[in-house]
C-alpha positions in Angstrom: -21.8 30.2 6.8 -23.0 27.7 9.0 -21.4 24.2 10.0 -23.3 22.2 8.0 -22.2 24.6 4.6 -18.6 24.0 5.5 -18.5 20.2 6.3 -18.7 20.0 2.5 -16.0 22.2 1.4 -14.0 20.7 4.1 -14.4 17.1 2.7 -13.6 18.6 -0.3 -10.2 19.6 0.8 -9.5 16.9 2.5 -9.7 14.7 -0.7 -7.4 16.8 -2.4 -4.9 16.7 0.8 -5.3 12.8 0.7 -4.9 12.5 -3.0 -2.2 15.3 -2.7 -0.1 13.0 -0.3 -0.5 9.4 -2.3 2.0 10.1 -5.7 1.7 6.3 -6.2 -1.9 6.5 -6.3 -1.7 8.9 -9.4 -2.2 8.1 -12.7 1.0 8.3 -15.0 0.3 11.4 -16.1 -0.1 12.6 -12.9 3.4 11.3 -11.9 4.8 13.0 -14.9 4.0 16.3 -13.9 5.2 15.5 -10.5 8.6 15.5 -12.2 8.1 18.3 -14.2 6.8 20.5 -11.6 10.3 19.3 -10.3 12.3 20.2 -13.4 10.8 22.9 -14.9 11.4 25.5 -11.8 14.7 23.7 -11.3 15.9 24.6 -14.8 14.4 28.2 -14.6 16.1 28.8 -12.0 19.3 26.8 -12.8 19.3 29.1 -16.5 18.8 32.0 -14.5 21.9 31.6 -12.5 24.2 30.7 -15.1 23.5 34.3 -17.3 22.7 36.3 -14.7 25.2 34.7 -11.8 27.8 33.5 -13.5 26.6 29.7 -12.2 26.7 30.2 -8.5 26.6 27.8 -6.1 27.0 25.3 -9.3 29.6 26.4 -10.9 33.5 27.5 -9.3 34.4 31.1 -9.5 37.2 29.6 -12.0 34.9 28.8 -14.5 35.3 29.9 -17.9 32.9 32.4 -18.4 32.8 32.5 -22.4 31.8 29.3 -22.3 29.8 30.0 -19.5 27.5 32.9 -21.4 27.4 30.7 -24.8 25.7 27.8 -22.9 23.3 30.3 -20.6 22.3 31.6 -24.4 21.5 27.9 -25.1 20.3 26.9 -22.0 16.8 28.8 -22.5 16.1 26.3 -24.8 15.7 23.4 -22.3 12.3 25.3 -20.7 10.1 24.5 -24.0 10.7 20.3 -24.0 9.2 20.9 -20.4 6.9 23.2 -20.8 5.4 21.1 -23.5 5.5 17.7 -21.8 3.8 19.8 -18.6 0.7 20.7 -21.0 0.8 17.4 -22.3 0.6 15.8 -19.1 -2.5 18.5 -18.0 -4.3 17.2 -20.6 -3.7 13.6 -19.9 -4.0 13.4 -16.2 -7.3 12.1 -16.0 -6.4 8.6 -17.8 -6.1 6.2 -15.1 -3.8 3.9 -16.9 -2.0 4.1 -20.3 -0.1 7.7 -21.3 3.4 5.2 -21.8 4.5 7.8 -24.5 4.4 10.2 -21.7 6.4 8.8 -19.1 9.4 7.5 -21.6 8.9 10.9 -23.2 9.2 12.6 -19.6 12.1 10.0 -18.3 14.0 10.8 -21.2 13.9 14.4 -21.0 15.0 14.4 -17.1 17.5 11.8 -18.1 19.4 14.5 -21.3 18.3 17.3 -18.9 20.4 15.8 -15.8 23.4 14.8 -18.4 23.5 18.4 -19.6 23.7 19.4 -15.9 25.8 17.1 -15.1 28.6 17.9 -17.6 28.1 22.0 -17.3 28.9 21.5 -13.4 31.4 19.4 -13.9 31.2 15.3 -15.0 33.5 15.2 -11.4 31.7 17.1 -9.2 28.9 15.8 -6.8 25.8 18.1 -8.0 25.0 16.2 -10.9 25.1 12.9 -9.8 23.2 13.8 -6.7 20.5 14.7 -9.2 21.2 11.8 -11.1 21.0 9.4 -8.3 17.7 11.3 -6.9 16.4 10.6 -10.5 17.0 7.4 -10.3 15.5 6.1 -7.3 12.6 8.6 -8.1 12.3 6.9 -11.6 12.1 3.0 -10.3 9.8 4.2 -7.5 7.5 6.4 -9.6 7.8 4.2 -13.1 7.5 1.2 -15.2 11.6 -0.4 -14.2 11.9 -0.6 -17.8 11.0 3.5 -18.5 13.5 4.0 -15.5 16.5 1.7 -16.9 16.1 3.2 -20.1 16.8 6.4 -18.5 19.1 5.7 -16.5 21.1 4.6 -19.8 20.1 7.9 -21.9 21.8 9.9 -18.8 24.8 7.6 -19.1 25.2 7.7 -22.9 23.9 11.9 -23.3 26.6 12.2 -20.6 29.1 10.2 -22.0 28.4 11.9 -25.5 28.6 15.4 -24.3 32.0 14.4 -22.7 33.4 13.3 -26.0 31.8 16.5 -27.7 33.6 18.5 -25.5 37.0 17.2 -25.5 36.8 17.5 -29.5 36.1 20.7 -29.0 32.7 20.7 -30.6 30.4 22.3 -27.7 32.3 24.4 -24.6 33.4 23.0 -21.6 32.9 25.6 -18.4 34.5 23.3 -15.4 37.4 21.5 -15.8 38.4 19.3 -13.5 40.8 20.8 -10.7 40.7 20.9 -7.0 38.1 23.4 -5.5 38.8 26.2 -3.1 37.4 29.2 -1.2 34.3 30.2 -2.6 33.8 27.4 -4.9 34.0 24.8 -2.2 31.4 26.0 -0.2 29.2 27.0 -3.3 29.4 23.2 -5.0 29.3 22.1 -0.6 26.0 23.4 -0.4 24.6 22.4 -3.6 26.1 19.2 -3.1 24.1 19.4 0.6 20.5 20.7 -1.0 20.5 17.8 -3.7 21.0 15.2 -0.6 18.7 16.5 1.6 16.1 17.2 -1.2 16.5 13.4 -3.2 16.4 11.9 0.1 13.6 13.5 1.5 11.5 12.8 -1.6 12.9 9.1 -1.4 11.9 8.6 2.0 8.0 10.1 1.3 8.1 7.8 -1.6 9.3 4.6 -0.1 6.7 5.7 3.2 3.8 6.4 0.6 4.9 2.7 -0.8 4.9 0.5 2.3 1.5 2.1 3.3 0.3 0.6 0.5 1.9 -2.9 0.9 0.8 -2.6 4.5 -3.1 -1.6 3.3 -2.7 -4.0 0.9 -2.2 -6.9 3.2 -4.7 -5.8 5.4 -7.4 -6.1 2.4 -6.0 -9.3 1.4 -6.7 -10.4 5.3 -10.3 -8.9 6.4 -13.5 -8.7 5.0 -14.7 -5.7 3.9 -17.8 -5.6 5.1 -17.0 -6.7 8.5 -13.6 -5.5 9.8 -13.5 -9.1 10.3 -10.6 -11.4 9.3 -11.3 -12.9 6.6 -11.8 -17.1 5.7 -8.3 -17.2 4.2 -6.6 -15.3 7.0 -8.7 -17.4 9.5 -7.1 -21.2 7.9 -4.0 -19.5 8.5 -4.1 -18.9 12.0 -6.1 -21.9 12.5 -3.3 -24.2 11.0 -0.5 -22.2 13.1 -2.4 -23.1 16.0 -3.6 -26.2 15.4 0.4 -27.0 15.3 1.2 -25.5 18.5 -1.5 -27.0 20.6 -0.5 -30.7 19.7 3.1 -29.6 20.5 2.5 -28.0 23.3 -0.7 -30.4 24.8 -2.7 -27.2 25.0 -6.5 -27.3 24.3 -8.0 -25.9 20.9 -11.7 -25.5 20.2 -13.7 -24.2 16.8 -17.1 -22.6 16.4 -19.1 -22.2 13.5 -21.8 -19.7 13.5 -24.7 -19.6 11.1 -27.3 -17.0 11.5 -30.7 -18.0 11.5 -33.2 -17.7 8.7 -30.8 -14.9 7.1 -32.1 -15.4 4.0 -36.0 -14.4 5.1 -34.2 -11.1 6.3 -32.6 -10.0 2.8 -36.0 -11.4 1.0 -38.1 -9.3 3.1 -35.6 -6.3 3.7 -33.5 -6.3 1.2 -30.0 -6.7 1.5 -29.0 -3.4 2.6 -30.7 -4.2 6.1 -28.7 -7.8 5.6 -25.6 -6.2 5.5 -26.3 -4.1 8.9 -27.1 -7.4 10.0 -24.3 -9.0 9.3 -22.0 -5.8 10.6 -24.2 -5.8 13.8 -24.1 -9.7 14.6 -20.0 -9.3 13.7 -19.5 -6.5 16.5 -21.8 -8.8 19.2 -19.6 -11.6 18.2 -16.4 -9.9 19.1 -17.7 -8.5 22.0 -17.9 -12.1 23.5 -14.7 -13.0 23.0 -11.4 -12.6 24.8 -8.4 -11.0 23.1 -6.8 -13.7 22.5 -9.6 -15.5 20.3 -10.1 -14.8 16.6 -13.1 -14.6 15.2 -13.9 -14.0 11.0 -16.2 -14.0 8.6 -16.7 -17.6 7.1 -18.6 -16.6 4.4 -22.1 -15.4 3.6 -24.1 -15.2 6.7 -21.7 -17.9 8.4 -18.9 -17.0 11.4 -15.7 -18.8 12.4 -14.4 -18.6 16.0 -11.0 -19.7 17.0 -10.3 -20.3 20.3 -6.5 -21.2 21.6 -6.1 -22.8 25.3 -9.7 -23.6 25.5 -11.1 -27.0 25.8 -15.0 -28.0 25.1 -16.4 -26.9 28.1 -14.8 -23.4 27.8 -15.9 -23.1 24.4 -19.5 -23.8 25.0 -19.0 -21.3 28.0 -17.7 -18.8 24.7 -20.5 -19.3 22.1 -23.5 -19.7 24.7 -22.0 -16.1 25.5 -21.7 -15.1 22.5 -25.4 -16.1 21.6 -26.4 -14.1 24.4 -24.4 -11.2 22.3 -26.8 -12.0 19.4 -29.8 -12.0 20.7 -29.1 -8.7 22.5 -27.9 -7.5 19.4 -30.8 -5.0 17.3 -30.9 -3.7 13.8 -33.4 -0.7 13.9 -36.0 -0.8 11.2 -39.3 1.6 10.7 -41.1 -0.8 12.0 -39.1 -1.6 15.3 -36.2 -3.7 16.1 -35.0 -6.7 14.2 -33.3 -9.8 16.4 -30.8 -11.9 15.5 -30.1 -15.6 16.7 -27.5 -17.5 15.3 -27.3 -21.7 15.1 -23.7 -22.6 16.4 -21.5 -25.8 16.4 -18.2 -26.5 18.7 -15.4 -28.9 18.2 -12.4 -29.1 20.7 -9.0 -30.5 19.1 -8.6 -34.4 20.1 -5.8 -35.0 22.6 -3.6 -36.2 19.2 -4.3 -33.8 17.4 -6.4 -33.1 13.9 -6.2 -31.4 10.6 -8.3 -28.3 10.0 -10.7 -29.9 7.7 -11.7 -32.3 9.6 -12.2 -29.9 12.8 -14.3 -27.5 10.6 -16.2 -30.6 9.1 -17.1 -31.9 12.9 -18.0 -28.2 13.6 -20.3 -28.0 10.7 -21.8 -31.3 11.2 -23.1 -29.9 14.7 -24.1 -26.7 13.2 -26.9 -28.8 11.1 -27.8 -30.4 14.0 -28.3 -27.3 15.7 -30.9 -26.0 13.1 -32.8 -29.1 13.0 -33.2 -28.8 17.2 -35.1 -26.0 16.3 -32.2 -23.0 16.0 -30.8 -20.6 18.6 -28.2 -22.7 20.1 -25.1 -24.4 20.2 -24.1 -28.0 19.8 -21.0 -29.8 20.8 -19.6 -31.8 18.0 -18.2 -35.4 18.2 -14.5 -35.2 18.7 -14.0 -38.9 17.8 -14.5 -38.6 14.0 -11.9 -35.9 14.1 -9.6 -37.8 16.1 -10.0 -41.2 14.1 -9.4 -39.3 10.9 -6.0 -37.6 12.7 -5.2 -41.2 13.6 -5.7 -43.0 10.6 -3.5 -40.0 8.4 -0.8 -40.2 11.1 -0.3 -43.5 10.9 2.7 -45.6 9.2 1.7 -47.2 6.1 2.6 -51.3 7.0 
C-alpha cells in the first residue's frame, strides 16, 4: 500500500485517538457508557470474586460466608440493569445533546450499585467509599451538578437503607465491623490502594481534559479565526492596560490602523475564498514587521490594528512604512499570476497626558481616510492634539 493509501486510514485513527482522549467532548450518552464500561467489568468481576473467592481482597477472611454465598446468588442480578443501560446508551450515542433519562438512569444505577458495595464490604471499611468518592467527583465532572447531587443522595440513602435492613435482620450482613488482621489487612490495603490510584487517575485526566478546554476556550474567545490574530476585543484590552501604564510611567504609546486597499474589488472579482488568503497573507507580512513586543490583530473585516508600547511617532512611522513594505512584498498566487496587496495606514502616538482609547483609535482612523484620499499605499500621521484636548477636557475638575 503506498503512502498516499495510508495517510487516510491514518487520519482516520487519529480522529478516533483525539475523540477517544476528550470524554467532555462526548455526547451524554457517550459519557454514560464511559461509566458503564467502568461498572459493568467492575461488577463481573467483583460477583465473580464473592462466589468463587469467597470476596478476596474485598472482603476479610472472617467474613461470614453463608451470608457471603446468599448475596453472590443475588449479586448476578446487578449485571442486567448494566447491561441494559450499556445497549441503551449504544443506541443513543449519536445524540449530541439530550439522553437526560440516561444519565439519571445511569447515575442512579452507580449510585445503588456503589451502596450495595459499600455495605457488603463493610459500611466502615475504605473500599466503598473510595468508589463512592471516585463516583462522585467523576459524576460533577462528567454530569449535569444536579444528575450528580441526586446521586450522590441515592448512595447516601440506598446505603443508609441497606444498613437498617440489615441490622433488622431482613437481608445478610457479611462484614461486621471489627479490627482487621493478617490476610485481611493487606487484602482491604490493596483494594483500598487500587481504588485511590484508579479514582485519582481518572480525576486528574478529567480535570486535564477540562482545563484544556477552558484554556482553548479562552484562546477562541481572544483570536480570530481566520487569522491567528488577536482579536478586536482582546486588542481594547491590551490597548487600555497600556494606555494606563504609559501615562504612569511617561513612556511613549503609538496606534496604527491598517485598511487594505480596494479589498472589496478582490472578493468581487475573486471571490472570497481568494479574500480570505488575502487577508491570512497580509496578516503574516504584518507580524513579520513587528517586534515581539508589539501586538498586532484583526480590527475587523479587511481592517488591522497595531499596538505599539515604548514607541513614540517617529518609531511608529518607522513600524508601519515597514510594515507596508511587508505588504507589498507580500503575494497571493492566482492562475493568472500574483496578486499584490497595499494597505492605507494611519498612526497616532499617545499625547504626553495621556488619552482614552477611543479617541486614539478615532485620530488613527481619521488619518487612515486621509491616507486613501492621497491616493492609497501609505501611512499618515494623525493629529495628536484632538486626542490630547479630548484627554484634557475629560480629566479636568468640574468648577
Amino acid at each position: 500500500m503506498s503512502e498516499g493509501e495510508q495517510s487516510p486510514q491514518r487520519s482516520r485513527w487519529g480522529r478516533w485517538a483525539e475523540r477517544l482522549l476528550d470524554p467532555l467532548g462526548w455526547s451524554p450518552a457517550e459519557r454514560c457508557l464511559l461509566v458503564i464500561a467502568i461498572l459493568l467489568p467492575g461488577s463481573l468481576v467483583f460477583v465473580l470474586l464473592i462466589n468463587f473467592r469467597s470476596g478476596w481482597p474485598y472482603l476479610p477472611p472472617g467474613a461470614d460466608r453463608a451470608a457471603m454465598r446468599e448475596l453472590g446468588a443475588l449479586a448476578w442480578w446487578v449485571l442486567a440493569p448494566w447491561s441494559a443501560l450499556g445497549i441503551a446508551a449504544l443506541v443513543a450515542r449519536r445524540r449530541p445533546t439530550g439522553a437526560p433519562v440516561l444519565v439519571h438512569l445511569t447515575v442512579q444505577s452507580y449510585a445503588l450499585t456503589i451502596a450495595a458495595f459499600t455495605y457488603i464490604t463493610g459500611p466502615l471499611y475504605s473500599p466503598g467509599w473510595m468508589a463512592a468518592m471516585g463516583g462522585a467527583m467523576v459524576g460533577f465532572l462528567l454530569f449535569e451538578r444536579a444528575a450528580a447531587l441526586v446521586g450522590l443522595l441515592t448512595f447516601v440513602l440506598g446505603l443508609t437503607a441497606a444498613m437498617v435492613a440489615g441490622r433488622q435482620g431482613w437481608v445478610p450482613v457479611p462484614v461486621r465491623a471489627e479490627p482487621l488482621a493478617g490476610g485481611g489487612l493487606v487484602g482491604f490495603g490493596v483494594t483500598a490502594v487500587f481504588f485511590m490510584a484508579f479514582t485519582m487517575g481518572l480525576a486528574m485526566f478529567l480535570i486535564t481534559r477540562w482545563r484544556q478546554h477552558e484554556r482553548n476556550v479562552v484562546q477562541l474567545s481572544r483570536t480570530d479565526a481566520l487569522t491567528g490574530l488577536t482579536n478586536r476585543r482582546r486588542f481594547l484590552e491590551v490597548f487600555e492596560r497600556e494606555l494606563a501604564r504609559a501615562a504612569r510611567y511617561q513612556r511613549p504609546l503609538s496606534c496604527v490602523l491598517v485598511d487594505l486597499d480596494r479589498f472589496k474589488h478582490v472578493n468581487d472579482t475573486h471571490g472570497h475564498e481568494v479574500g480570505d488568503r488575502v487577508l491570512v497573507a497580509s496578516a503574516q507580512a504584518l507580524a513579520r514587521g513587528l517586534r515581539e513586543a508589539d501586538l498586532v490583530a484583526r480590527w475587523g473585516g479587511e481592517e488591522f490594528a497595531l499596538l505599539l508600547p515604548d514607541t513614540g511617532a517617529e518609531g511608529a512611522m518607522e513600524v508601519a512604512t515597514r510594515c507596508l513594505d511587508a505588504l507589498r512584498a507580500a503575494r497571493t498566487m492566482l492562475p493568472g499570476g500574483p496578486l499584490g496587496i497595499t494597505a492605507s495606514m494611519g498612526v497616532v502616538e499617545m499625547p504626553a497626558g495621556g488619552a482614552r482609547a477611543k479617541d486614539l483609535l478615532r485620530v488613527a482612523d481619521e488619518a487612515l481616510y486621509r491616507a486613501k484620499a492621497e491616493g492609497r499605499d501609505r501611512v499618515v500621521l494623525g493629529q495628536v492634539a484632538a486626542a490630547q484636548a479630548a484627554a484634557s477636557s475629560s480629566a479636568r475638575p468640574s468648577e
